[in-house]
C-alpha positions as MATLAB code, in Angstrom:
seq = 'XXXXXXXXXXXXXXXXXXXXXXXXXXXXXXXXXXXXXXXXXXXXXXXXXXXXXXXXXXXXXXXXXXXXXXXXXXXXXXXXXXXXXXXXXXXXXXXXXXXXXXXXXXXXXXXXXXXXXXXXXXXXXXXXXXXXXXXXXXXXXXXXXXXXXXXXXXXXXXXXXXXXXXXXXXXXXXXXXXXXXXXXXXXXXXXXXXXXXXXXXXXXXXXXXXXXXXXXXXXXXXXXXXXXXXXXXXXXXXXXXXXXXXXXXXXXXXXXXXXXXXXXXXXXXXXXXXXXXXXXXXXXXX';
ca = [
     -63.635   -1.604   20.525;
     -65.153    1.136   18.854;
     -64.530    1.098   14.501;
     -63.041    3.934   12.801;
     -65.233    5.538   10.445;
     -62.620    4.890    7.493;
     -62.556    1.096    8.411;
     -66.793    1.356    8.232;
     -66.254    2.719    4.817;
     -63.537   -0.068    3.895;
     -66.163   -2.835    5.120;
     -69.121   -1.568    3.393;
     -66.881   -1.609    0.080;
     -65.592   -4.542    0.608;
     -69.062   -6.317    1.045;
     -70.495   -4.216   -2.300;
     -67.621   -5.887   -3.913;
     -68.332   -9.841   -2.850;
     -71.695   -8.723   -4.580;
     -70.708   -7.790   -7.620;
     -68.799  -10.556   -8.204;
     -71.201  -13.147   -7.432;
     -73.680  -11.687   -9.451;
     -71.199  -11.970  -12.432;
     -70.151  -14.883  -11.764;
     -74.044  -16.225  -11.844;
     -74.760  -14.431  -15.133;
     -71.782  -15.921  -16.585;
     -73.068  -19.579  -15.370;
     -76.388  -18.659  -16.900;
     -75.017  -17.644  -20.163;
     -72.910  -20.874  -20.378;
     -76.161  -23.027  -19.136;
     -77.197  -24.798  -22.500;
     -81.087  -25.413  -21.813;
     -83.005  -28.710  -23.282;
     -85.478  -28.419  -26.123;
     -87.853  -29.723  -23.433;
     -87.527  -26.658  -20.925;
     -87.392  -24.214  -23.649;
     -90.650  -25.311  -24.791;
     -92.178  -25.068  -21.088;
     -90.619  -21.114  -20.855;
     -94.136  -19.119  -21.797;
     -92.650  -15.474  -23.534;
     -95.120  -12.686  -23.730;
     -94.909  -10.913  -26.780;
     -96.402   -7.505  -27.286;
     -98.840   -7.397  -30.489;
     -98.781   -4.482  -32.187;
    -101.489   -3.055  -34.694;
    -100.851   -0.918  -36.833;
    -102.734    1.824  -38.224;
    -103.869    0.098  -41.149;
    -106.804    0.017  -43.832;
    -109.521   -1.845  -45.249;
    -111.946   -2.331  -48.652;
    -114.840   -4.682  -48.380;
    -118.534   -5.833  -49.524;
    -121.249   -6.396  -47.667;
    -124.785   -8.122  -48.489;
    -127.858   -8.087  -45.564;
    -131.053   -7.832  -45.553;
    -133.834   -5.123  -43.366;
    -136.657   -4.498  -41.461;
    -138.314   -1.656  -41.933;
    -140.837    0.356  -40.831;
    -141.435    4.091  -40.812;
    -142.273    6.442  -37.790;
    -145.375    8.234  -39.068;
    -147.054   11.394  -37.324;
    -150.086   10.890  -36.763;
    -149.587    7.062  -36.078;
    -151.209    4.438  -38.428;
    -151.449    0.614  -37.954;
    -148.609   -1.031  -39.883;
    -146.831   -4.059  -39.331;
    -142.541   -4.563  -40.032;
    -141.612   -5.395  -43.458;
    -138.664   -7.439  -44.904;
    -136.872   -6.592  -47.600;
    -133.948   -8.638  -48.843;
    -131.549   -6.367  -50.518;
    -128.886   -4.359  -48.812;
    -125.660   -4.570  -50.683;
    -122.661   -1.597  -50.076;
    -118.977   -1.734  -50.422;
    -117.131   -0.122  -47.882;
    -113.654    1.093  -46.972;
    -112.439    1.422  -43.549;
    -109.447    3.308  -42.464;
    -108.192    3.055  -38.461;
    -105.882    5.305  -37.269;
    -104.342    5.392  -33.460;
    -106.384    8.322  -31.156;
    -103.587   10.131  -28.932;
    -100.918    8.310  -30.919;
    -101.458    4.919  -29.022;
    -104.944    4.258  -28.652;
    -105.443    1.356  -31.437;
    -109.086    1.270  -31.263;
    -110.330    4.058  -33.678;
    -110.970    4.713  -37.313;
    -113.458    5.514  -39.802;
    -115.566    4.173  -42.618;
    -117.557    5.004  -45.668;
    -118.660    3.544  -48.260;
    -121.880    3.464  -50.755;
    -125.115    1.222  -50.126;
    -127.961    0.018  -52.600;
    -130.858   -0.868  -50.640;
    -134.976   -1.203  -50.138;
    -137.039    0.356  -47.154;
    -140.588    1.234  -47.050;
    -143.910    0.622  -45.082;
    -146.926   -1.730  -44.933;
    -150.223   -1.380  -43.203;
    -152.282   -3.610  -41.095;
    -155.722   -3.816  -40.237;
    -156.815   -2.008  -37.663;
    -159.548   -2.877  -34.565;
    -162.417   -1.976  -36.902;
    -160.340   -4.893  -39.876;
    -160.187   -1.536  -42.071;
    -156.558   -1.133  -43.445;
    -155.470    2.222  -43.218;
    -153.685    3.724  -46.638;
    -151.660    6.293  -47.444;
    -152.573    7.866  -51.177;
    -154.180    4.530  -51.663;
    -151.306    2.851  -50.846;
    -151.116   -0.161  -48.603;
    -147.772   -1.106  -49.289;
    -144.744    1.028  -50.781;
    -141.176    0.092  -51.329;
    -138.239    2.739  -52.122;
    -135.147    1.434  -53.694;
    -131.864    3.894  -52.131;
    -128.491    4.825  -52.707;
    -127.122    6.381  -49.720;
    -123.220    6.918  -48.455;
    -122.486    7.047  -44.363;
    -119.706    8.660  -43.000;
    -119.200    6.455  -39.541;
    -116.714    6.250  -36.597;
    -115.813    3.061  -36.238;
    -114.183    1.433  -33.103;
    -112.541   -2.430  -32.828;
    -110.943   -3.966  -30.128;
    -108.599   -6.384  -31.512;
    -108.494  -10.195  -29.616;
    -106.425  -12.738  -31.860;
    -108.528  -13.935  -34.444;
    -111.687  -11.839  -32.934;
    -112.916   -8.540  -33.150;
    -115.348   -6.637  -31.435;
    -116.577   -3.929  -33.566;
    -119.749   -0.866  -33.321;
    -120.252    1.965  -35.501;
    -122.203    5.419  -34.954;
    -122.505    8.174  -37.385;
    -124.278   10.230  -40.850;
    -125.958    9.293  -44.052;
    -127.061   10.998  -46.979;
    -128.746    9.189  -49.811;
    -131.239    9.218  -52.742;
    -134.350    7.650  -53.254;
    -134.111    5.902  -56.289;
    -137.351    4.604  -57.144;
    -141.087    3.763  -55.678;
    -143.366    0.737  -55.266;
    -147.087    0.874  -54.591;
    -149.242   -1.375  -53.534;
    -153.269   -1.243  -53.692;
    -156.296   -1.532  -55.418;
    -156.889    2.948  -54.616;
    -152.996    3.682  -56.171;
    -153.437    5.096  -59.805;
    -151.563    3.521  -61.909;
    -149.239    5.982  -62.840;
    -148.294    6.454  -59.119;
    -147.606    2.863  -58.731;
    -144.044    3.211  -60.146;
    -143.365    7.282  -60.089;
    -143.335    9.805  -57.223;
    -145.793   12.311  -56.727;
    -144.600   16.074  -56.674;
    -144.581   16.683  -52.866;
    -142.225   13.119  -52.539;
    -139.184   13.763  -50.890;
    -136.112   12.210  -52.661;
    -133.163   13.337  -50.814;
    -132.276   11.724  -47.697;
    -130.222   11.767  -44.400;
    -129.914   10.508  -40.881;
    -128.185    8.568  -38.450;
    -127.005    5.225  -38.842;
    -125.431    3.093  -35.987;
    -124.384   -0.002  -34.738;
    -121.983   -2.909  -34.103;
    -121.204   -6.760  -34.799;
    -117.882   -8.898  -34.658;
    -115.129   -9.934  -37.175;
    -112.949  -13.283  -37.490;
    -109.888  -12.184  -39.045;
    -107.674  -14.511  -41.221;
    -105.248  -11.912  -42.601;
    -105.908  -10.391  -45.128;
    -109.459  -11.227  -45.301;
    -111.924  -10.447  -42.659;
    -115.679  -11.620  -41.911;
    -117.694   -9.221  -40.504;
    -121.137   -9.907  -39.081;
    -123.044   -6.715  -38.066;
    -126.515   -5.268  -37.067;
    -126.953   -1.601  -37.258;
    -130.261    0.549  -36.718;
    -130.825    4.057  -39.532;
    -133.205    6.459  -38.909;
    -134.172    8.645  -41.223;
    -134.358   12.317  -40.613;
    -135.937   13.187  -43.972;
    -139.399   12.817  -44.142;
    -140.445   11.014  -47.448;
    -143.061   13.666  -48.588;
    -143.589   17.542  -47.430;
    -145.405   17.859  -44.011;
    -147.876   20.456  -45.523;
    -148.818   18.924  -48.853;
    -152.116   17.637  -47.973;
    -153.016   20.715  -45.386;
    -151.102   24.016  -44.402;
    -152.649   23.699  -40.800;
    -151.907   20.009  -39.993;
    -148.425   19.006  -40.985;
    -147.551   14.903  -41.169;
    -144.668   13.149  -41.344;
    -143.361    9.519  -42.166;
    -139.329    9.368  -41.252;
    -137.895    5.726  -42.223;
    -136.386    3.128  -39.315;
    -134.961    0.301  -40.313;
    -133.200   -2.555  -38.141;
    -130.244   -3.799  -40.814;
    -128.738   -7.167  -40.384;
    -125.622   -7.946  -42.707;
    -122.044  -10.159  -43.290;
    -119.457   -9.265  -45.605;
    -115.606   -9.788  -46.141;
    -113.356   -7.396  -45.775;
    -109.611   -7.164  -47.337;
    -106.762   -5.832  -45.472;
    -105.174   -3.067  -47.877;
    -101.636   -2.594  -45.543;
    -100.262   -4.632  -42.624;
    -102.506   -5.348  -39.515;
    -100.554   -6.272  -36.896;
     -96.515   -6.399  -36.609;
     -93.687   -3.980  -38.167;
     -94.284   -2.378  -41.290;
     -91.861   -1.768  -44.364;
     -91.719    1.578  -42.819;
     -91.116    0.877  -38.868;
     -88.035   -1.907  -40.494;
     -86.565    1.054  -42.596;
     -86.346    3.225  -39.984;
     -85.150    0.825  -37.407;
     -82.238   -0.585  -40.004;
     -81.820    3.576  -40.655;
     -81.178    4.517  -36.586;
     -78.705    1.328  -35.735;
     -76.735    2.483  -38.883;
     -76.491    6.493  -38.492;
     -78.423    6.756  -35.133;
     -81.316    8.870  -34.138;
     -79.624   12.308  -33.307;
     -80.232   12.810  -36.919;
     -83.249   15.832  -37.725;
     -85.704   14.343  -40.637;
     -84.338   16.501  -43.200;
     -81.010   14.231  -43.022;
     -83.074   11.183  -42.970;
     -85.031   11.928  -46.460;
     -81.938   13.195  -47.824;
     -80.514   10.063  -46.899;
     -83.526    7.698  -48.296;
];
C-alpha cells in the first residue's frame, strides 16, 4: 500500500512531536533532581580566567657582571659589582583587543659597571690611562616591551628594548692613574649613555604583590670615551656588557584577574536599559 504524501508529512510531525516532549519532560526531571553535596563536589566546572589589562609599581635590587667590549681587544677578566637598584612601573595592555600577553615597562635604575684587566701571556697587565681597574656609578631609564604569560600563581615573563642613562661618577684603580683622575673624568670621557637592554625571568604572584626573579643582558652602544682622542688615524672603542641578575616585588596598582568596577557597571547598566543604547546615553546616564 503505497502512503500519501500528506500522511508522510502527518508521520514525520507526529514523531518530531514524541521528541519534543520527551526532551521536556527529561529537563523537567533534571531540574527537579536535588543532587548530594557528595556529587556536587565530584562535578569539575571550568571557569574561564580573565586578566585584565592592569598595572604595576615595583623595586628591584640585583647585582652585575660586567665587562666591556673593547676594540682593539685587551686581556680582562668579568667583574662583580653588587649594586643595581631601580623602581619600575609596568603597564599591560591586551594586543588585538584579546591577546593578554603584552605591555610595557619603565622605570629608573642606579647601578655600577666597569672593567678590570688581567695579566696577559707575558704576566704584564695591560692598562688603560694607567688604569687597571675602573668602576662607573649610572643612572639610566629603559623603555621595554614586556610580555607574561599568566599560569595561576606563575608567570613567565622576558623583556627586550632601549636605555638611556648617565654616567654618574668614576673609579680608578692603579699605581700609573694620577690622582686627580682617580675620582674625575678626563675631557674625552663619554657621559651619556644608551643601548639595548633585554631579557626575562618568572614571577609568583600573591595578589597584589608579586616576586619577580629576572636576568637580563645591556649592551652599551655608547662608547665610554671618543674613538679619536688618543689618535685621529686609529679610532678605539670600549662599549659596556653587562649580564644583570635581580628580584624585586612588584604591587598590583588595579585588578589582575576577574571583573573590574568598570566591566560590573556596565554589566548592571545593559540588564537595566539594554545595550541598543549609543555611549552618549550611557555617560549621560552615569
Amino acid at each position: 500500500m503505497t502512503l500519501r504524501l500528506e500522511n508522510i508529512y502527518k508521520l514525520i510531525f507526529l514523531a518530531l512531536s514524541v521528541q519534543i516532549t520527551a526532551g521536556q519532560v527529561q529537563a523537567q526531571e533534571i531540574a527537579d533532581t536535588t543532587f548530594s553535596k557528595e556529587y556536587l563536589d565530584t562535578v569539575n566546572l571550568d571557569r574561564k580566567i580573565v586578566i585584565n589589562d592592569y598595572s604595576m609599581i615595583g623595586v628591584q635590587y640585583g647585582v652585575s657582571f660586567n665587562r666591556m667590549m673593547f676594540n682593539p681587544p685587551k686581556q680582562q677578566t668579568t667583574m662583580f659589582t653588587p649594586i643595581n637598584v631601580g623602581v619600575f612601573y609596568t603597564r599591560y595592555g591586551k594586543m588585538f583587543g584579546y591577546m593578554p600577553y603584552f605591555g610595557f615597562q619603565t622605570g629608573v635604575i642606579f647601578g655600577c659597571d666597569g672593567y678590570q684587566f688581567k695579566a696577559n701571556d707575558e704576566g704584564v697587565v695591560p692598562t688603560m690611562d694607567g688604569a687597571e681597574k675602573a668602576v662607573y656609578q649610572f643612572i639610566e631609564v629603559p623603555a621595554m616591551s614586556h610580555f607574561h604569560l599568566d599560569a595561576g600563581r606563575f608567570k613567565i615573563i622576558a623583556d627586550i628594548g632601549l636605555y638611556g642613562g648617565y654616567r654618574l661618577s668614576v673609579k680608578r684603580y692603579g699605581d700609573a692613574v694620577d690622582e686627580y683622575h682617580r675620582s674625575n673624568f678626563y675631557d674625552y670621557d663619554r657621559r651619556i649613555d644608551y643601548g639595548i637592554r633585554g631579557g626575562g625571568g618568572f614571577a609568583i604572584m600573591f595578589s597584589p604583590v608579586e616576586f619577580h626573579v629576572t636576568a637580563l643582558i645591556k649592551y652599551s652602544m655608547s662608547s665610554i670615551y671618543k674613538p679619536d682622542y688618543n689618535s685621529q688615524y686609529y679610532y678605539r672603542f670600549a662599549y659596556p656588557f653587562d649580564v644583570m641578575i635581580s628580584a624585586g616585588l612588584h604591587f598590583q596598582l588595579t585588578k589582575r584577574i576577574g571583573k573590574t568596577k568598570a566591566q560590573l557597571r556596565k554589566e548592571a547598566y545593559n540588564m537595566v536599559f539594554g545595550e541598543d543604547r549609543t555611549n552618549d546615553e550611557q555617560e549621560d546616564i552615569k
